[in-house]
C-alpha positions as CSV (number, residue, x, y, z in Angstrom):
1,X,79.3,99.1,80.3
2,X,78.9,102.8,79.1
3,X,77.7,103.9,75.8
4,X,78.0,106.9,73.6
5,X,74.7,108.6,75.8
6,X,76.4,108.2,79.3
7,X,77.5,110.9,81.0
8,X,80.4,110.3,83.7
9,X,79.7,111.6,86.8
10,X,83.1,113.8,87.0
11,X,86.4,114.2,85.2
12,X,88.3,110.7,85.1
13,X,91.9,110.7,86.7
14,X,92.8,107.6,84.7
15,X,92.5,106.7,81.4
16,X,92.7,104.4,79.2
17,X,92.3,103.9,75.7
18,X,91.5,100.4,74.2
19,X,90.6,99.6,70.4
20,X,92.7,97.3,67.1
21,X,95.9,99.4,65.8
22,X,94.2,102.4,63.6
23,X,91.4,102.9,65.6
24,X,93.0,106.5,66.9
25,X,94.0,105.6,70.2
26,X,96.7,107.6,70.4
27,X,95.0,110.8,68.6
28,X,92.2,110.4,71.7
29,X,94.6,110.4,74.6
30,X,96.1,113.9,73.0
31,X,92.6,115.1,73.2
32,X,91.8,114.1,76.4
33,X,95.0,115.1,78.1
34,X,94.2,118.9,77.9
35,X,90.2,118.4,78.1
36,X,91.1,116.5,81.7
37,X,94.1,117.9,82.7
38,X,95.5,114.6,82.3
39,X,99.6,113.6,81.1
40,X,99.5,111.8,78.6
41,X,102.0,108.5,78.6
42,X,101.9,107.5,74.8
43,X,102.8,103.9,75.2
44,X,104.7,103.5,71.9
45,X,107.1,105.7,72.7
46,X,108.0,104.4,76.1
47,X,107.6,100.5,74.5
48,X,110.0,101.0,71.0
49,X,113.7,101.7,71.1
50,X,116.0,102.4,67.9
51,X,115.4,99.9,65.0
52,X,112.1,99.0,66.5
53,X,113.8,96.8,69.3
54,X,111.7,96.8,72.7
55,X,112.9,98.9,75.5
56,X,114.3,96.8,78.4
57,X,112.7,100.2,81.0
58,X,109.4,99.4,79.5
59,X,107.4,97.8,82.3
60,X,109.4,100.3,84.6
61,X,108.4,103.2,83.1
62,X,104.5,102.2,82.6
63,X,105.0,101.0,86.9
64,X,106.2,104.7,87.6
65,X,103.6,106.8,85.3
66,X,101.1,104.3,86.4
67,X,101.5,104.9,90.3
68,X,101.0,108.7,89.6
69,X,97.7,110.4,89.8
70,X,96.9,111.7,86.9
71,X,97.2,110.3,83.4
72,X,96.0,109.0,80.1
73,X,97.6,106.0,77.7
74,X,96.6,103.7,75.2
75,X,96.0,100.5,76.4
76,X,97.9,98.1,74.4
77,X,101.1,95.6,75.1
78,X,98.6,93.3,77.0
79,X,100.7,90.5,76.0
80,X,104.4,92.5,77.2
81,X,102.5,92.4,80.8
82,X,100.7,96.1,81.3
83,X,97.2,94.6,81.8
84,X,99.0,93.9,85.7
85,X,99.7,97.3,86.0
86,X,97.6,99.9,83.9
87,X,93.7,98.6,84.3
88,X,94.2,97.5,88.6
89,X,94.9,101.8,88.2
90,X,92.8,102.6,86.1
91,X,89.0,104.4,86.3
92,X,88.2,104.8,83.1
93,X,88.6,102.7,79.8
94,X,87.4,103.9,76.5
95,X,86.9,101.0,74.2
96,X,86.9,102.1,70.5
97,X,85.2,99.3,68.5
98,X,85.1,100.9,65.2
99,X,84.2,98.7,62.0
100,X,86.6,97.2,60.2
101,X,86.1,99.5,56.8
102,X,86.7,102.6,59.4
103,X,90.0,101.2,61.1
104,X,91.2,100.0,57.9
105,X,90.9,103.4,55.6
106,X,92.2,105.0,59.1
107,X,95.6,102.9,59.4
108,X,96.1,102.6,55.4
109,X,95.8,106.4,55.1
110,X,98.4,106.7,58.7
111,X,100.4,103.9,57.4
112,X,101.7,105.7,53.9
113,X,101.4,109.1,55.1
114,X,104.2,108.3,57.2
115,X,106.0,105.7,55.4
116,X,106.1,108.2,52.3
117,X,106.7,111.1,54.2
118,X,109.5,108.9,55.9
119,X,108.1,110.9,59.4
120,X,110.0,110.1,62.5
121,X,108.6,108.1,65.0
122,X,109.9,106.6,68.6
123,X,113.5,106.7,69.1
124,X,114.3,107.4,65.6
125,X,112.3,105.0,64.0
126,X,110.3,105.4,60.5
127,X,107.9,103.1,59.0
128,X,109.1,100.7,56.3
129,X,108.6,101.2,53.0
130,X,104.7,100.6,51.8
131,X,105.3,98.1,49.7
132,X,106.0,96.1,52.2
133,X,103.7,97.2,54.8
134,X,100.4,96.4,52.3
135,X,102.2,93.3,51.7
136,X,100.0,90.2,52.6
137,X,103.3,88.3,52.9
138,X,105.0,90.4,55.2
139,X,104.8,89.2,58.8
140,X,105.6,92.4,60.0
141,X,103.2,94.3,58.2
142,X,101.1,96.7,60.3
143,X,97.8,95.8,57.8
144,X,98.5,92.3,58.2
145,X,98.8,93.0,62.1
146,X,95.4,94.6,62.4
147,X,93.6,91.9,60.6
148,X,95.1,89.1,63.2
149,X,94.1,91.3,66.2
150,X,91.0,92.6,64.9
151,X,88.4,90.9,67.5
152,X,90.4,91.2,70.2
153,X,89.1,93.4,72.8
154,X,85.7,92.0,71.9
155,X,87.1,89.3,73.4
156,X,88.9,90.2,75.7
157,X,86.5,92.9,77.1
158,X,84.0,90.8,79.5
159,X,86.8,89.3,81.5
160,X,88.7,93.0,81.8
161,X,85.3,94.5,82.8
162,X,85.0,91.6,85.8
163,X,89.0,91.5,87.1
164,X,88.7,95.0,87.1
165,X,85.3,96.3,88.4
166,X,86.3,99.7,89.8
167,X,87.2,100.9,86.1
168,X,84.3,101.9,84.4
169,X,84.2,101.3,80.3
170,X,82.6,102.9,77.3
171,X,82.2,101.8,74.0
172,X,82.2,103.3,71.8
173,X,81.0,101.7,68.1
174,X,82.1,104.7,65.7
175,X,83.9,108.3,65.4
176,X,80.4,109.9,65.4
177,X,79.6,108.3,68.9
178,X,82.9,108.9,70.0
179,X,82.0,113.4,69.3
180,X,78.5,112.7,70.6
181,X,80.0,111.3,74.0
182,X,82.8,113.7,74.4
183,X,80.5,116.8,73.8
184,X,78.2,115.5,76.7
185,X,81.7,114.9,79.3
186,X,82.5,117.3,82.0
187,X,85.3,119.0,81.7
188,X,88.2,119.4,84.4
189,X,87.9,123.0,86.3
């Protein structure tokens, strides 16, 4: 496994971006995409149709940007069956394992900004109001969702590094190692 020192030994062709909801997965891969030269796939967009419901083209549309050459995602939906297609793919994975006091602040300040702002998401979608997202009763709360998953990809991480041991991964253990590692990164010519 990589840390925040390592330096890769050339632009990565395939990326992607692992970490618990908040950790800025998605406000990476738009980095990365012009630093690279990269497409970037955001996964939520392909994953959620109108009213939240999940897209039945899903899986078909991660197998067809997948096969391509050159892209960057966030790697989530495990469960929805990407890890069969994305990581096999894959040379790169960035692991985000922020602390919990960073991820939190960072999906409370996304979460109201854009439940209060009532900013349009995927298909038309907005958050729900933010009482009910800070909500400790709501199932379906986005806080309450980060909490439950919170350890996962520490987890989860050893296996994925052994099933998959042509894709390299760096963790990364806060925002300040994530700038220390991206200023030392080649860039695509």
């Amino acid at each position: 496994m990589l840390h925040s020192d390592d330096v890769l030994p050339s632009p990565p062709q395939r990326v992607l971006i692992a970490g618990v909801t908040g950790s800025g997965k998605t406000t990476l891969a738009s980095r990365l995409a012009p630093l690279w030269h990269l497409e970037h796939y955001e996964i939520d967009a392909l994953f959620h149709g109108p009213g939240w419901t999940p897209r039945p083209e899903f899986l078909d549309e991660v197998r067809a940007f997948a096969a391509t050459e050159r892209w960057v995602t966030e790697w989530q939906y495990t469960s929805k069956g990407t890890n069969d297609i994305l990581p096999p793919r894959a040379d790169l994975a960035i692991w985000l394992d922020y602390p919990y006091r960073v991820v939190r602040q960072r999906l409370l300040r996304r979460t109201l900004r854009r439940s209060i702002l009532r900013t349009k998401l995927w298909n038309g979608n907005v958050e729900p109001p933010p009482w009910t997202q800070l909500s400790a009763t709501n199932e379906e709360s986005i806080m309450r969702w980060q909490t439950a998953t919170l350890t996962k990809w520490r987890e989860r991480m050893p296996d994925l590094e052994q099933r998959f041991p042509s894709m390299q991964v760096v963790r990364l253990g806060h925002p300040r190692e994530l700038e220390h590692w991206l200023q030392r990164q080649p860039t695509a010519s």
